[in-house]
C-alpha positions in Angstrom: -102.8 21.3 16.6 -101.1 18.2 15.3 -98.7 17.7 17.6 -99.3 13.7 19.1 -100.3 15.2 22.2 -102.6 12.3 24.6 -105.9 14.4 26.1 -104.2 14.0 29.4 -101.4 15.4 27.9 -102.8 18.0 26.2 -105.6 19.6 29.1 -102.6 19.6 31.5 -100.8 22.2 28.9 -100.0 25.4 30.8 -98.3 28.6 29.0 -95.4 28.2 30.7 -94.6 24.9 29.2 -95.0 26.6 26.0 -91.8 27.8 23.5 -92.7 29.4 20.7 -89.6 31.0 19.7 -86.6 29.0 17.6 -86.8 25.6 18.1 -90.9 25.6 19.4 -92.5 23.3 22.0 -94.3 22.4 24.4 -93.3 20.6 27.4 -95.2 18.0 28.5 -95.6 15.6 31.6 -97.0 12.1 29.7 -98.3 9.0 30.8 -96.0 7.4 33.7 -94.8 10.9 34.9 -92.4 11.1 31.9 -91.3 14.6 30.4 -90.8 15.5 27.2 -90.5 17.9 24.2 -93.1 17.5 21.7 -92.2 20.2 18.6 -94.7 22.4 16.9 -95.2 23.2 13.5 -95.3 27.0 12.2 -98.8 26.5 11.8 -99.8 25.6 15.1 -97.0 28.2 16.4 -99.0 30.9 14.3 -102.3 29.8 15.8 -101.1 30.2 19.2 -99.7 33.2 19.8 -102.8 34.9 19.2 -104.0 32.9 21.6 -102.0 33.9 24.2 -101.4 37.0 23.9 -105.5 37.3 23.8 -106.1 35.3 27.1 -103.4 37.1 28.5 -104.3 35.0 31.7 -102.0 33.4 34.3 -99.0 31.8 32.6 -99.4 28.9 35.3 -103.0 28.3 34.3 -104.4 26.1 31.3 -103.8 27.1 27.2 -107.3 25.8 26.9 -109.4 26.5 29.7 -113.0 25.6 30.4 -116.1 27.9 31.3 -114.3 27.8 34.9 -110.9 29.1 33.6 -109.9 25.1 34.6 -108.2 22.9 32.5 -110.4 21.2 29.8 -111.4 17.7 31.2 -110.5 15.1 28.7 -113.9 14.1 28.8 -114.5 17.6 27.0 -111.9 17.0 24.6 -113.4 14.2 23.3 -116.6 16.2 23.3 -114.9 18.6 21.4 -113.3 16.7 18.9 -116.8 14.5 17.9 -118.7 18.0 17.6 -116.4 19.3 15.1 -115.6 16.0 13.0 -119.6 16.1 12.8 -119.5 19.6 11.7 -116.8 18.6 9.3 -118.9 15.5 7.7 -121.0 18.3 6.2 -118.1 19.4 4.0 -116.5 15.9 4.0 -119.3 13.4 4.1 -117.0 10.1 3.7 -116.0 11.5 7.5 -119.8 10.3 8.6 -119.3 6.6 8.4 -116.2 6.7 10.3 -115.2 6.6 14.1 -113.0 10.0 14.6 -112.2 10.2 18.6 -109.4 11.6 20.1 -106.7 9.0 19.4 -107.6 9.6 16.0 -105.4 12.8 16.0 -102.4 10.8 17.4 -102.7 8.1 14.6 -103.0 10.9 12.3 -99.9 12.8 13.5 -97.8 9.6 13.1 -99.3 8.8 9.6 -98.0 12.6 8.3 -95.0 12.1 9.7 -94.0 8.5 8.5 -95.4 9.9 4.9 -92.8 12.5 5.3 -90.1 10.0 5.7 -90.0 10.8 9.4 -88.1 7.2 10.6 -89.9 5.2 13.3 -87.7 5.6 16.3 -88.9 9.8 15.9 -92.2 8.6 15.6 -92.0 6.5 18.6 -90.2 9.5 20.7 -92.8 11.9 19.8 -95.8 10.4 20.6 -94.0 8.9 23.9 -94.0 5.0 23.1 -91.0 3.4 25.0 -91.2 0.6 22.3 -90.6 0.7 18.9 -93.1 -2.2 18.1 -96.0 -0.1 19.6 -95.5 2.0 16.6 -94.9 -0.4 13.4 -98.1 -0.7 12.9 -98.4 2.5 11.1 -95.9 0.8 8.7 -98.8 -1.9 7.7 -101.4 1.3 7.6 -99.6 3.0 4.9 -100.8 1.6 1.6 -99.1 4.4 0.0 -95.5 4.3 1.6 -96.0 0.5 0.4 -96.3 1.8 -3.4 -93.7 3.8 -3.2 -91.7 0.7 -2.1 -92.5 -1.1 -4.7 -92.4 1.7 -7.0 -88.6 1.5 -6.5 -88.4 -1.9 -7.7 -89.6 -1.4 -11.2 -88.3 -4.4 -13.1 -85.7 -3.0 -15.7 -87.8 -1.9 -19.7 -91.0 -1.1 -17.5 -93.0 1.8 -16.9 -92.9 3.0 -13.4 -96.6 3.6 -11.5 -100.0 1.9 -11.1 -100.6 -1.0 -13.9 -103.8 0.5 -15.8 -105.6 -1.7 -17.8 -106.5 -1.2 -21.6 -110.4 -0.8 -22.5 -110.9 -4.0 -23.1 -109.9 -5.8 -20.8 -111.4 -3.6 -18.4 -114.6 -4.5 -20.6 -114.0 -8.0 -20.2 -113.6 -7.9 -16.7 -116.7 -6.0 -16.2 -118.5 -8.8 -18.0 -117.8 -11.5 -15.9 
């Protein structure tokens, strides 16, 4: 579910703070007792009603309870989210050698949407930042959103895209 939800954000989730009609959301109490909307994507609207509608539990208690019927404790969730990028690495091994946590789904939310030409200010309200500096960092992240940039500034009787060198100087190169 890549909405930019924080762990706290997202154990606390109840079904009553969930919309998933026109215009779906779910409502959440963040950091600093601050509410707000956070959209959610067809996919993650398909996912869950299923869900619900399955559980068919209190609409006060958790989306994702634990064994207990509790909220998920954000220890848990972090559990949660090493066990199945481990279980991923198998299909994905490049995923071994790197540090996937929790926040990792955050950064990975804002990186989608600024690749979708989402502006920053959005960013920044979606994923709750009061500042808009706490976010321009995904701006130096993006390699490719700094192509494209550059792309756009193709000096006049060029060829647009990546320079690719000829064979030999490739060769050349190589035998230095």
């Amino acid at each position: 579910m890549q909405t930019g939800l924080r762990v706290s954000e997202l154990t606390a989730v109840r079904n009553a703070d969930i919309a998933l009609g026109r215009g779906a959301h779910v409502q959440v109490l963040g950091k600093g007792r601050k509410e707000r909307a956070v959209p959610l994507s067809s996919h993650t609207v398909a996912a869950l009603r299923p869900w619900l509608s399955e559980r068919s539990g209190d609409p006060r208690g958790p989306v994702f309870p634990g064994p207990g019927g509790h909220r998920l404790s954000r220890d848990t969730v972090r559990k949660l989210v090493i066990k199945h990028a481990r279980s991923a690495a198998a299909d994905c091994p490049s995923l071994a050698a790197k540090k996937i946590g929790v926040h990792t789904l955050r950064h990975t939310c804002a990186m989608t949407l600024l690749r979708s030409g989402v502006d920053l200010a959005t960013i920044a309200l979606w994923l709750g930042h009061e500042d808009l500096r706490t976010v321009r960092i995904y701006l130096h992240a993006d390699l490719q959103l700094k192509e494209r940039a550059l792309a756009r500034t193709t000096p006049p009787n060029t060829t647009p895209g990546r320079y690719r060198p000829p064979d030999p100087v490739l060769a050349f190169l190589e035998s230095l």
